[in-house]
C-alpha positions in Angstrom: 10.7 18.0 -28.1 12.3 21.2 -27.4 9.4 23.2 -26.2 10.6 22.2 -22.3 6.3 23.5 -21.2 5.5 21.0 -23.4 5.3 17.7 -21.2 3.5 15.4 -23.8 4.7 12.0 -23.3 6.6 12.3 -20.1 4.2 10.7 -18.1 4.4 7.4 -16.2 2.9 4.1 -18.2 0.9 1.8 -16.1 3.6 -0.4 -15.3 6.2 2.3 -14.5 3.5 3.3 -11.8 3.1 0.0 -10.4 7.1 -0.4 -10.6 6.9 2.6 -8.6 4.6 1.1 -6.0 6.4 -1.8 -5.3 9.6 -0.1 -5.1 8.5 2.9 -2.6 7.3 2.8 0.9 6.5 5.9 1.8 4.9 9.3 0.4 2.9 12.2 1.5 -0.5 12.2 2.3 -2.6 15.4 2.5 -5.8 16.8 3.6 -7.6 20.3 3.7 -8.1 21.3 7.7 -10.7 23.3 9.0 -9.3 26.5 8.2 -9.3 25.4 4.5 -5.5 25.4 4.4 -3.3 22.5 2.8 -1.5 20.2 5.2 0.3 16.8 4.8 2.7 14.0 6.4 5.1 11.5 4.9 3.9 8.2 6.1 4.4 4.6 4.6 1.7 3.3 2.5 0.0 -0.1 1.0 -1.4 0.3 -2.5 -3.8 -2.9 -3.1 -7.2 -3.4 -5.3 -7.0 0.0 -6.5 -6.2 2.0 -3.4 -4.0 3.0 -1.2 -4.2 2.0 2.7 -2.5 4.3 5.8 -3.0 3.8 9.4 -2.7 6.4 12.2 -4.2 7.3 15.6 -7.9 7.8 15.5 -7.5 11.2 17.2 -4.9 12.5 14.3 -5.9 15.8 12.5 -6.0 14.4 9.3 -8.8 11.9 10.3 -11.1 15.0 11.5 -10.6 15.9 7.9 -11.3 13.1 6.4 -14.6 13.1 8.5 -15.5 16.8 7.1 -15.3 16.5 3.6 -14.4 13.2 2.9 -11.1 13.3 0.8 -7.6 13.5 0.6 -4.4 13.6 -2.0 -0.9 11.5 -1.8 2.1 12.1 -3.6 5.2 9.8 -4.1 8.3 9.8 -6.1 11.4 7.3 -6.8 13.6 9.1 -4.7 15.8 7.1 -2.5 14.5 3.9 -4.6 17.0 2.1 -7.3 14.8 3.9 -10.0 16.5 7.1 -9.4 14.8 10.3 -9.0 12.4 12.2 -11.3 9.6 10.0 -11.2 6.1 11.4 -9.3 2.9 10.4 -9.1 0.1 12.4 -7.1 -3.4 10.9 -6.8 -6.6 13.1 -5.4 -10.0 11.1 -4.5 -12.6 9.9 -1.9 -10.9 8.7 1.7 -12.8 6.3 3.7 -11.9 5.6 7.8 -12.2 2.1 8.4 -12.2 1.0 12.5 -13.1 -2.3 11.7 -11.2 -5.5 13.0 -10.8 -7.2 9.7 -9.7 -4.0 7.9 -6.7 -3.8 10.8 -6.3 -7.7 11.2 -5.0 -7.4 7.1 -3.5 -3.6 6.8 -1.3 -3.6 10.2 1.1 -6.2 9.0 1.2 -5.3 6.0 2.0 -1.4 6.4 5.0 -3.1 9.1 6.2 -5.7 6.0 6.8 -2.5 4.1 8.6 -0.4 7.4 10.8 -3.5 7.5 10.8 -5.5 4.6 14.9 -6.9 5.7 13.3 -8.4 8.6 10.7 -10.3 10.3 11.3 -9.3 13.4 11.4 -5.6 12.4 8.3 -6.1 10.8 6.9 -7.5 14.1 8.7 -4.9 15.7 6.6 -2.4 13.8 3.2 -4.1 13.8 3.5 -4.3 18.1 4.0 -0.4 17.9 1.3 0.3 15.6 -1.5 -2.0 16.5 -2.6 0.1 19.4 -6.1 0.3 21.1 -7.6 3.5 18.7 -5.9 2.6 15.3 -7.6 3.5 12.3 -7.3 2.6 8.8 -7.8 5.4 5.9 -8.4 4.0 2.1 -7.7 6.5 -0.7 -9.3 5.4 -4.0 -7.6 7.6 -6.9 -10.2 9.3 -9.2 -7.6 11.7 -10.4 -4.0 11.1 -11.3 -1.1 13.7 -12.1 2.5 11.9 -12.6 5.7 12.8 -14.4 9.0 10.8 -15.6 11.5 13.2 -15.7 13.9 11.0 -17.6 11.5 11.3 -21.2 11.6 14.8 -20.7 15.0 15.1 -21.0 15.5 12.4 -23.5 13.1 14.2 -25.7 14.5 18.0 -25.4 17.9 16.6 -26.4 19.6 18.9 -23.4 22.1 17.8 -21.3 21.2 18.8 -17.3 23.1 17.5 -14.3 22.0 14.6 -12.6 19.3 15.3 -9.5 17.6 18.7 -11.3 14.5 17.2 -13.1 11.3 18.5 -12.1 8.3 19.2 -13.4 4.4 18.1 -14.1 2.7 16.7 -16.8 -0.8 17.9 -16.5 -3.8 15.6 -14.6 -5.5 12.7 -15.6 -9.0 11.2 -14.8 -8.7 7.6 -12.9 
């Protein structure tokens, strides 16, 4: 490839994504507010049966939004993981607010394994600080998909760039 706006083939296989998953803890999750302007935080995550869980405080902004028009986007990459950097995946899709027990009972602990996977009594550190009185749960279920590897970019164009200066995006896909 030398045409560097041509991005065929540069994005993430399934695998590379769930690699990714596993290996990362945190990313950005964003939501529309009322004013119909972009807004987002970096928070940990738990990706299981095809979506990915949060928590937060019921009375959070982002839950308001989620109430008015019912979705939300999250964005992670590889940085500060041992896969390097370069690799990003973004997903956009329906967001549901769970405030039941059960929902809490399985997500709390394992949102605090991932905060503190070195230690148990991190973790329970974490789950004491979090499991709080008006704790919600928010599940994002991808229906669209936009990711990038870097790395095959630059293998392709046959160009030599310094480590820590890949960006770009590969176009969406349909979940």
């Amino acid at each position: 490839m030398t045409d560097s706006e041509n991005l065929d083939g540069c994005t993430l296989t399934e695998n590379e994504l769930e690699e990714l998953f596993k290996k990362q803890v945190e990313g950005t999750f964003m939501w529309v507010n009322k004013d119909g302007q972009p807004f987002g935080v970096i928070t940990y995550y738990l990706w299981s049966d095809g979506s990915f869980w949060f928590t937060c405080a019921e009375k959070r902004a982002r839950v308001s939004a989620i109430r008015r028009n019912g979705y939300a986007s999250f964005c992670i990459t590889s940085k500060g993981t041992d896969l390097g950097t370069g690799k990003t995946a973004s997903f956009r899709g329906p967001c549901k607010i769970h405030h039941d027990q059960s929902v809490l009972d399985w997500v709390l602990p394992e949102i605090a394994r991932a905060c503190r996977p070195e230690s148990e009594e991190g973790a329970q550190e974490v789950f004491e600080h979090i499991n709080t009185p008006n704790r919600i749960v928010l599940e994002l279920t991808p229906e669209y998909r936009f990711d990038f590897d870097s790395a095959k970019m630059w293998e392709r164009s046959g160009k030599r760039v310094p480590p820590g200066r890949y960006s770009g995006n590969s176009g969406g896909k349909s979940i």
